[in-house]
MDTraj code that builds the backbone (N, CA, C; nanometers):
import mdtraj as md
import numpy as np

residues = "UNK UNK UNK UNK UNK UNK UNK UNK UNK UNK UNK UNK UNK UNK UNK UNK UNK UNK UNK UNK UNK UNK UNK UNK UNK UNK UNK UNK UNK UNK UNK UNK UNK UNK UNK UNK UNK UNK UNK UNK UNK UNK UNK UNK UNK UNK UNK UNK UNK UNK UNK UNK UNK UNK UNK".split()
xyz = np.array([
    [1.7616, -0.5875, 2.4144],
    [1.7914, -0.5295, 2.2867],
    [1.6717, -0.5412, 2.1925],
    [1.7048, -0.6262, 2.1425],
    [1.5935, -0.6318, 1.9879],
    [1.3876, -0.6826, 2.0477],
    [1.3413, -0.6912, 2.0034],
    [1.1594, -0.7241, 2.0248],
    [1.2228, -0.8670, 2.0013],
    [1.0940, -1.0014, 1.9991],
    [1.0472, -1.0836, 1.9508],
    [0.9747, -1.1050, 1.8813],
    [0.9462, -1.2679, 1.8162],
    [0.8213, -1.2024, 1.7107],
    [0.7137, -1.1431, 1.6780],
    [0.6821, -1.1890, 1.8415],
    [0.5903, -1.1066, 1.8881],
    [0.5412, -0.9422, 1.8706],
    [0.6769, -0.8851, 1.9266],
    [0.6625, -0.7501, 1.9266],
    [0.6332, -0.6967, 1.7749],
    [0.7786, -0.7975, 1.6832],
    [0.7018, -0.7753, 1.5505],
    [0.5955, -0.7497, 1.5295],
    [0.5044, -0.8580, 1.5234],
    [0.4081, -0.9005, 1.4725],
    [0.2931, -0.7611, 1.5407],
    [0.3275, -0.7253, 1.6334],
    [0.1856, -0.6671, 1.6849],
    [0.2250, -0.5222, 1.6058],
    [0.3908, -0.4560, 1.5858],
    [0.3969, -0.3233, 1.5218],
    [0.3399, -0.3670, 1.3850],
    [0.3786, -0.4671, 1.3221],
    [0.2960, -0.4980, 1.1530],
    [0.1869, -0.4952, 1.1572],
    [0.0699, -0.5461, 1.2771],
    [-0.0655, -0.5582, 1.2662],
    [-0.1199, -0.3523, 1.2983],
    [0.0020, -0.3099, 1.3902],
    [-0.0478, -0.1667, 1.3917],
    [-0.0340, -0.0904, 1.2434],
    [0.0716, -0.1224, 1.2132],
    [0.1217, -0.0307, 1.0814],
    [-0.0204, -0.0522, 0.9761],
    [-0.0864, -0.2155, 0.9596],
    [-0.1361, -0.2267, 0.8669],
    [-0.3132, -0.1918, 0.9196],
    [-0.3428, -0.1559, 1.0253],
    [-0.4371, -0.0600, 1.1134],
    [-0.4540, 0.0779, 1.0574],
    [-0.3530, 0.1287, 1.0725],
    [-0.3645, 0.2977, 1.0514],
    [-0.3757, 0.3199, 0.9095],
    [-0.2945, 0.2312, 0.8452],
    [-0.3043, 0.2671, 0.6770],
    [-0.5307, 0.2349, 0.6525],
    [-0.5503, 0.1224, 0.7022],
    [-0.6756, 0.1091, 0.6528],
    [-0.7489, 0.2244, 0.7200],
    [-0.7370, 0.2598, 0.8093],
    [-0.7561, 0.3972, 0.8382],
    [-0.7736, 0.4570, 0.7361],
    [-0.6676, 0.5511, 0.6950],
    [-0.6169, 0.6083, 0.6016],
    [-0.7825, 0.5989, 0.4645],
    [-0.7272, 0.4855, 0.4054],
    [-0.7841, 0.4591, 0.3141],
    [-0.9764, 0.4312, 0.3194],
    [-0.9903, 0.4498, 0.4141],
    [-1.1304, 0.4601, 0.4471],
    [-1.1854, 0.5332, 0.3644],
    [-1.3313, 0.4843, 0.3332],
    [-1.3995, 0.5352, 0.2560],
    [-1.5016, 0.4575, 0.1300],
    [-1.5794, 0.5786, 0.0764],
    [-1.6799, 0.5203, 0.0329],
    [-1.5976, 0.4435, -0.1230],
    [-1.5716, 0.3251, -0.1765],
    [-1.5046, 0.2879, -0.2741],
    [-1.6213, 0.3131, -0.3845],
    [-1.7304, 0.3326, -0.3330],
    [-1.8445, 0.3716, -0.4487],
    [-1.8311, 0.4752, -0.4996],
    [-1.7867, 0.5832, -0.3953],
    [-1.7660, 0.7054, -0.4734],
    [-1.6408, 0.7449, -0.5353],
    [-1.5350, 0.6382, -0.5359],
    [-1.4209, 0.7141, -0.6398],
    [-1.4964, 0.6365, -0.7596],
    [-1.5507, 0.5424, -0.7502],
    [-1.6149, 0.4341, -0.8387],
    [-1.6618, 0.5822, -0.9893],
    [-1.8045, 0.6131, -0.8806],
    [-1.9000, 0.7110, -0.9348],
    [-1.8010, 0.8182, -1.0211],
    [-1.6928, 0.8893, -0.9569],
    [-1.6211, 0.9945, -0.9845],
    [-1.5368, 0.9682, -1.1232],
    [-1.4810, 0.8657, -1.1350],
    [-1.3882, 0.7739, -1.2139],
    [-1.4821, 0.7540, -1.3396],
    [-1.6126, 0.7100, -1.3371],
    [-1.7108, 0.6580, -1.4465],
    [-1.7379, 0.8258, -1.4780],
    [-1.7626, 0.9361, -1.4209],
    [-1.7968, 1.0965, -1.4400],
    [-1.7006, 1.1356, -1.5573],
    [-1.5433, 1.1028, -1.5356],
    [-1.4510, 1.1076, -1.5982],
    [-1.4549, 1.0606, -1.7249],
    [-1.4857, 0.9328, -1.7592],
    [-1.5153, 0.8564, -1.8422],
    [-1.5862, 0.8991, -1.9690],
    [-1.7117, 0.9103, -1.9029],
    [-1.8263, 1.0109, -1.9694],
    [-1.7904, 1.1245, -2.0365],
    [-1.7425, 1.2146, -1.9466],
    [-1.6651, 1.3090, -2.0497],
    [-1.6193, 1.3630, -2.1248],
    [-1.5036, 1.1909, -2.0909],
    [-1.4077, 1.2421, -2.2279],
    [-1.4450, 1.1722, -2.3567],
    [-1.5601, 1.0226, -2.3177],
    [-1.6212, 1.0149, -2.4479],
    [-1.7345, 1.0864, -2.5111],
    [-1.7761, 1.1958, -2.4656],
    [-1.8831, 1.2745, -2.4883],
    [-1.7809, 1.3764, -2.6108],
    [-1.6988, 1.4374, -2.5209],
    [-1.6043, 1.5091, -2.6042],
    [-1.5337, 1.4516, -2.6952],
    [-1.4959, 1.3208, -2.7378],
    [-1.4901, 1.2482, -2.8432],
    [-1.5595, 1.2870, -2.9521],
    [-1.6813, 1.2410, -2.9065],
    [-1.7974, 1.2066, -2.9901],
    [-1.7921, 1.3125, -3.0796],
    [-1.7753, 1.3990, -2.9653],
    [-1.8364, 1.5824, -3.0638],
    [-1.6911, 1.5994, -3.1435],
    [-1.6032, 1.5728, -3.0921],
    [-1.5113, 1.6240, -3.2193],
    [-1.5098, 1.5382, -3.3431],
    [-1.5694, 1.3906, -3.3328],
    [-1.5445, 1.2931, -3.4694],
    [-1.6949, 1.3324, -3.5272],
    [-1.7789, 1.4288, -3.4178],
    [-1.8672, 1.4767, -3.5442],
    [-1.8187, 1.5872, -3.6052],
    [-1.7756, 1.6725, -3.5415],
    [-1.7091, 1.8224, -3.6540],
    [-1.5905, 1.7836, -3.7313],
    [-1.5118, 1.6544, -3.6733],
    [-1.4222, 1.6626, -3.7934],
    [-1.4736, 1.5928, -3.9239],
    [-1.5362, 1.4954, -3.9220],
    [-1.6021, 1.3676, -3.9973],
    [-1.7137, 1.4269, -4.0086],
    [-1.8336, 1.4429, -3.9142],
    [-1.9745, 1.4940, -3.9749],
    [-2.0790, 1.3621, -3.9788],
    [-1.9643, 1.2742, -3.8898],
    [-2.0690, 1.1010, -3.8615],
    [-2.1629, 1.1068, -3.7727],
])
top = md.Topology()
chain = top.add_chain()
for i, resn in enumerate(residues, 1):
    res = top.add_residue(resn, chain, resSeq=i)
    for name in ("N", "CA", "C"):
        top.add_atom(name, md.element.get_by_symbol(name[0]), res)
traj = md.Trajectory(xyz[None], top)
């Protein structure tokens, strides 16, 4: 009927395999992409507290 802990243990070590799979990748570049974002929207800040204000 049922696995042991064993069997457990080896489907949890697969499950947590494929996800890092998954998630592969360069973490620098959501890094880079995320800070692009950033920039942006304080750039576009900037420019509207100069046309509304004139600072």
């Amino acid at each position: 009927m049922g696995g042991g802990n064993g069997q457990k243990s080896m489907m949890a070590r697969q499950k947590h395999m494929e996800k890092q799979k998954a998630a592969k990748g360069s973490q620098l570049d959501s890094n880079k992409k995320a800070m692009t974002i950033q920039v942006v929207f304080l750039h576009a800040l900037a420019a509207l507290l100069l046309i509304l204000f004139g600072i």
